[in-house]
C-alpha positions in Angstrom: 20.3 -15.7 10.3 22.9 -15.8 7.3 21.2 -18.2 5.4 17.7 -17.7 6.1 18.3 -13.3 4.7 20.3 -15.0 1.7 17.1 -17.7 1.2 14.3 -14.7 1.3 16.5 -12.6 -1.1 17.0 -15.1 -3.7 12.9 -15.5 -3.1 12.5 -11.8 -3.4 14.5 -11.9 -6.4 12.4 -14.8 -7.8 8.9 -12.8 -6.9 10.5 -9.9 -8.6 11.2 -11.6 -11.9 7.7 -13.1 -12.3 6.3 -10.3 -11.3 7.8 -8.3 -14.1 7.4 -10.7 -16.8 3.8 -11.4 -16.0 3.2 -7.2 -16.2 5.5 -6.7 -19.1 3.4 -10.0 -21.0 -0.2 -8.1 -19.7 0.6 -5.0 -20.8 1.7 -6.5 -24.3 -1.3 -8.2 -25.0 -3.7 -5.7 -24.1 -5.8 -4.4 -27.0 -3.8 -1.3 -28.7 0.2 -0.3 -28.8 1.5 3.4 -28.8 1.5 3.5 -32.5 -2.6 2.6 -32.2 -2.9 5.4 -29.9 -0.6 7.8 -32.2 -2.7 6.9 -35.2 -5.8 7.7 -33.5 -4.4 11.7 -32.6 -2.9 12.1 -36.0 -5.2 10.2 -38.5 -2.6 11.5 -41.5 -0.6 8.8 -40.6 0.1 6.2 -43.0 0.1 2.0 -42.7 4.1 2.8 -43.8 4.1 5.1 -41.0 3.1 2.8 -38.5 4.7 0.2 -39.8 8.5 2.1 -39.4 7.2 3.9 -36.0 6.8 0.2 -34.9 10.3 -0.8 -36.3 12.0 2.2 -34.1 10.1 1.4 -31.0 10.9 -2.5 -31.1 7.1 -3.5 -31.2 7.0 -5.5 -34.7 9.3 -8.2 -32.6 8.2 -10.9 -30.7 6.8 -10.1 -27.0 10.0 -12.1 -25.3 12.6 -10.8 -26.9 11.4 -6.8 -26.0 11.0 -8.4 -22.4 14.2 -9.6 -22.6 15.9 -6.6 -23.7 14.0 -4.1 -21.3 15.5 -6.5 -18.2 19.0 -6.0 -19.7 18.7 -3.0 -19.2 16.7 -2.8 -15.9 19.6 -4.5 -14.7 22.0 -1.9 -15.5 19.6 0.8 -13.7 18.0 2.0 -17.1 14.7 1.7 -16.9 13.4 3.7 -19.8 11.4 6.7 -20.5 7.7 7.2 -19.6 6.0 7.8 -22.9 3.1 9.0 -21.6 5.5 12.0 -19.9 8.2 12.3 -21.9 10.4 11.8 -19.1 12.7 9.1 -17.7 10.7 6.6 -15.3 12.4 7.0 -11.8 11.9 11.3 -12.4 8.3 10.0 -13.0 7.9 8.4 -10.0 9.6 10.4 -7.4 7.0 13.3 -6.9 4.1 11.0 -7.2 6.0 8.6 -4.1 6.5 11.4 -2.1 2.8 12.8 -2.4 1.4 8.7 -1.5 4.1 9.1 1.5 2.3 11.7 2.7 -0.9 10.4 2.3 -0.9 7.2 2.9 1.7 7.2 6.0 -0.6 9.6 7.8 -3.6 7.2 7.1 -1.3 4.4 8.5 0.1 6.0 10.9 -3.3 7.2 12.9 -4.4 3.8 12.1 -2.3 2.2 14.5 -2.5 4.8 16.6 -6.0 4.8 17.1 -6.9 1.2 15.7 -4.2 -0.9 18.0 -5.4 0.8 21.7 -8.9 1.0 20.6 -9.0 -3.0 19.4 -6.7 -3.6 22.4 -9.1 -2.4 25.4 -12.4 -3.6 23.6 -10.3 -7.0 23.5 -9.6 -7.4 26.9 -13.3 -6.1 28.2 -15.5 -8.4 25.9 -19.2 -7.8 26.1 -18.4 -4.4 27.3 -20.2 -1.5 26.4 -16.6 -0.4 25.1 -16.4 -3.7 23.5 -19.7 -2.9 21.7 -18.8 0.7 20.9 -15.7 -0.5 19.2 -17.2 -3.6 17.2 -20.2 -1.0 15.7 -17.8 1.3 15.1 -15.0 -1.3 13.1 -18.0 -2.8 11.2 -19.3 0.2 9.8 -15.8 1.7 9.0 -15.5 -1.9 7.2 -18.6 -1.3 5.4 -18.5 2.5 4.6 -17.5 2.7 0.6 -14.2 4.5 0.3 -16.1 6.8 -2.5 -19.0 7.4 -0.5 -16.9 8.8 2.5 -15.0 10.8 0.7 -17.8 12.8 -1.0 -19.5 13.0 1.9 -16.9 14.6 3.6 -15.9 17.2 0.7 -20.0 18.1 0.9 -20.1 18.7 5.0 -16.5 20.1 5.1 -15.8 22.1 1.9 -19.3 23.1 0.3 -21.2 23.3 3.2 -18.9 24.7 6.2 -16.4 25.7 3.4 -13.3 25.0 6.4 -11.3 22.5 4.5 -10.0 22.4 0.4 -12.4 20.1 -1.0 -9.1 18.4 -3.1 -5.7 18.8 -4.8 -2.4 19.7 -3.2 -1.8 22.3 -1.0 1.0 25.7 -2.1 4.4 25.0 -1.3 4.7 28.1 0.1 2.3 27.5 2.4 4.0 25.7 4.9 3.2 22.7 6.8 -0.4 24.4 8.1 -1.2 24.1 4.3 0.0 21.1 3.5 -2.2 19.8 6.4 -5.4 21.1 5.2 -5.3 19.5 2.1 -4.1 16.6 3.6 -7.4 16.3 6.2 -10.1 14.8 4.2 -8.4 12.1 1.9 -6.4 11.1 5.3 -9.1 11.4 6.8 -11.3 9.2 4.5 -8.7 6.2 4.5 -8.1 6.8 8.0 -11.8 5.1 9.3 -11.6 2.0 7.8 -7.8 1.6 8.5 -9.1 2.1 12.0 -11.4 0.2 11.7 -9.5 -3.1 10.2 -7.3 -2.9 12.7 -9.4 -2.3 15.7 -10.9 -5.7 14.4 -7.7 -7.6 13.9 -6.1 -6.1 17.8 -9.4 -7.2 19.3 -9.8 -10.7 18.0 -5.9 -11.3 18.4 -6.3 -10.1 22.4 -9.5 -12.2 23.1 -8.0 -15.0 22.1 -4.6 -14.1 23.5 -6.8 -13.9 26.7 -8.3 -17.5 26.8 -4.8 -18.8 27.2 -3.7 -21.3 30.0 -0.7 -18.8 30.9 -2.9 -15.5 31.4 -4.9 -17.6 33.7 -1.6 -18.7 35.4 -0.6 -15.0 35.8 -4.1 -14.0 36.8 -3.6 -17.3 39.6 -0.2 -15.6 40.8 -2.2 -12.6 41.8 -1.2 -10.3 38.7 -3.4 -7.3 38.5 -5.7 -6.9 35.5 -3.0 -3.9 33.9 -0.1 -6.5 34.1 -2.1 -9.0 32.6 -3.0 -7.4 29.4 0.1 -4.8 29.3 2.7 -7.5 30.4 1.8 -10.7 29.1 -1.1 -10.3 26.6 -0.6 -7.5 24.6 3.2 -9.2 22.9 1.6 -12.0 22.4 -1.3 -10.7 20.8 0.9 -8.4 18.3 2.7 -11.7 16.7 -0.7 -12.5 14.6 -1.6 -8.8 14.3 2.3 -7.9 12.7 1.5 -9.6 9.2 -1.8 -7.6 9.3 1.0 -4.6 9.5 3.3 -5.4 7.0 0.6 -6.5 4.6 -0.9 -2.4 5.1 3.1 -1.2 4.9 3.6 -2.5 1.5 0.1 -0.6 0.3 1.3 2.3 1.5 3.7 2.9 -1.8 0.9 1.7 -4.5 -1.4 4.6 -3.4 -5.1 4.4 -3.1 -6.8 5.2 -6.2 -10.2 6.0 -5.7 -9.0 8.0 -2.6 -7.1 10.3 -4.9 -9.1 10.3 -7.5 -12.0 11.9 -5.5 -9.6 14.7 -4.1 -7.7 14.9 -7.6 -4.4 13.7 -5.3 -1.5 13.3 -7.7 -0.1 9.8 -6.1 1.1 6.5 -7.2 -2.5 4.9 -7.3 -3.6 7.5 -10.6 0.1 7.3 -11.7 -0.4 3.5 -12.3 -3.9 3.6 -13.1 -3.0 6.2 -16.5 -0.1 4.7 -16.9 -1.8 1.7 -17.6 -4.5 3.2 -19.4 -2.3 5.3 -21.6 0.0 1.8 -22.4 2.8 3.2 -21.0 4.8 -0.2 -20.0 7.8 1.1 -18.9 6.2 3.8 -16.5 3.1 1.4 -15.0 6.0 -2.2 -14.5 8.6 -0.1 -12.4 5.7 1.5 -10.8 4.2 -1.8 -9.4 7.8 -4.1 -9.4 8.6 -0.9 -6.4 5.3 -1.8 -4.5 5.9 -5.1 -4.8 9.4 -4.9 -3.5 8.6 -3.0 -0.6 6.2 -5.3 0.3 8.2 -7.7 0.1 10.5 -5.7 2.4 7.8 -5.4 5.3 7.1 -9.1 5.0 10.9 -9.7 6.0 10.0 -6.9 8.7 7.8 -8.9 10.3 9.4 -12.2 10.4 12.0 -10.1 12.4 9.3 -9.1 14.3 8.0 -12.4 15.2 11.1 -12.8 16.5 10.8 -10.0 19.0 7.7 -10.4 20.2 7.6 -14.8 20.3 11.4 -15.6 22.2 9.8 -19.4 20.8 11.2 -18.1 17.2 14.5 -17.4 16.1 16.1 -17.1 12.3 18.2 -20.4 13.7 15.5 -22.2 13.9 14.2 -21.2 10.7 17.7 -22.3 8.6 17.4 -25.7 10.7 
């Protein structure tokens, strides 16, 4: 087990590098600096300007050598200032992680809820009508635009039955009641097709979990149709299913943009998206190097996982 956590973190660590130097590279070569952007607010500002503004800021030298220098420091835990906030990154970041916690872990969170039992019996009664119910249903979550949902659902529940905020974030003071009636119709929006996606993926896993020679074995040695799926189906099913899970885990913390764009939801999904629009570097490469970690975090979650859930896999094996 040793070796194989020491093999995935120098992995990690390789994942992490590329992924910041490909980011810090993109960002550098898109059309436009900060000085471009200062130039066009204050058009008083002269080509000497620029030129010593660029000289203070580092940007009249070569692309690798500012990449260079901001991972010198990244490694010492400074990782800059956010110029489109005027604030140090990680005080950036914080309240806008915190708001996609909220968000996005209640959309996961009644995704498995609802998605796992619901793929789960339509998987183990194929052809059913539940089996039916559950497929229309999981295709047309699928199918149904995020955008479209979500405006649909501001129109029935805020402007025309006027029960639920049609965006934003709730008062502090407010309490938790608050909070959750702000919280109903983006979770709510993200909530059908994460339903939905896993309804799909539980259902195929069990059906073909289902076909195998040792449920008909346990069927054979007179095991009722509960112990069947409960007992000796539904682990096995989950190994395939777990990747699905870790996959959604790590896209909790980069937010949904259109989502909270369409409530005006302050999460990590618009913090990237302006932070990338506004050329701030330092603010939109921390941003998606954490997303990127943490999904690389649930990935090593569900290898242990497979473990678990499959006695046939073990971390030995896997350093053999």
């Amino acid at each position: 087990m040793t070796r194989f956590l020491a093999a995935r973190a120098v992995q990690s660590l390789a994942v992490l590098a590329a992924m910041s130097f490909a980011v810090y590279v993109l960002m550098g070569l898109m059309p436009g600096d900060p000085i471009d952007l200062m130039i066009a607010a204050d058009p008083k500002l002269t080509p000497e300007d620029a030129a010593r503004l660029r000289a203070i800021h580092g940007l009249d030298r070569p692309i690798l050598a500012r990449y260079a220098d901001w991972l010198g420091l990244a490694l010492q835990g400074d990782f800059g200032y956010s110029r489109l906030h005027s604030r140090p990154v990680p005080d950036v970041i914080a309240p806008a992680l915190l708001n996609t916690l909220q968000l996005m872990g209640a959309a996961f969170v009644l995704s498995l809820l609802l998605g796992l039992p619901a793929g789960m019996l339509a998987g183990s009664r194929p052809r059913s009508a539940v089996d039916y119910a559950v497929n229309a249903f999981a295709f047309a979550g699928i199918s149904l635009p995020s955008f479209w949902l979500g405006i649909l659902l501001i129109i029935v529940f805020a402007v025309l039955l006027g029960i639920l905020p049609a965006g934003g974030l709730g008062i502090a003071a407010g309490g938790i009641s608050e909070t959750l009636r702000y919280l109903a119709l983006p979770v709510a929006t993200l909530a059908v097709a994460g339903i939905a996606g896993q309804a799909r993926y539980m259902r195929s896993a069990m059906a073909e979990t289902l076909r195998q020679d040792f449920i008909r074995t346990a069927r054979a040695k007179g095991a009722s149709e509960t112990q069947v799926v409960l007992g000796h189906a539904l682990r096995n099913a989950l190994i395939p299913v777990a990747t699905v899970i870790a996959l959604d885990f790590g896209a909790l913390f980069s937010g949904a943009l259109v989502t909270e764009t369409i409530f005006a939801y302050p999460g990590m999904g618009r913090l990237i998206y302006d932070a990338i629009m506004a050329n701030d570097s330092n603010l939109a490469l921390v941003a998606l190097l954490f997303a990127t970690l943490l999904t690389l975090i649930a990935n090593l979650a569900a290898d242990a996982a497979y473990v678990a859930l499959d006695p046939r896999v073990s971390f030995e094996g896997r350093d053999a």
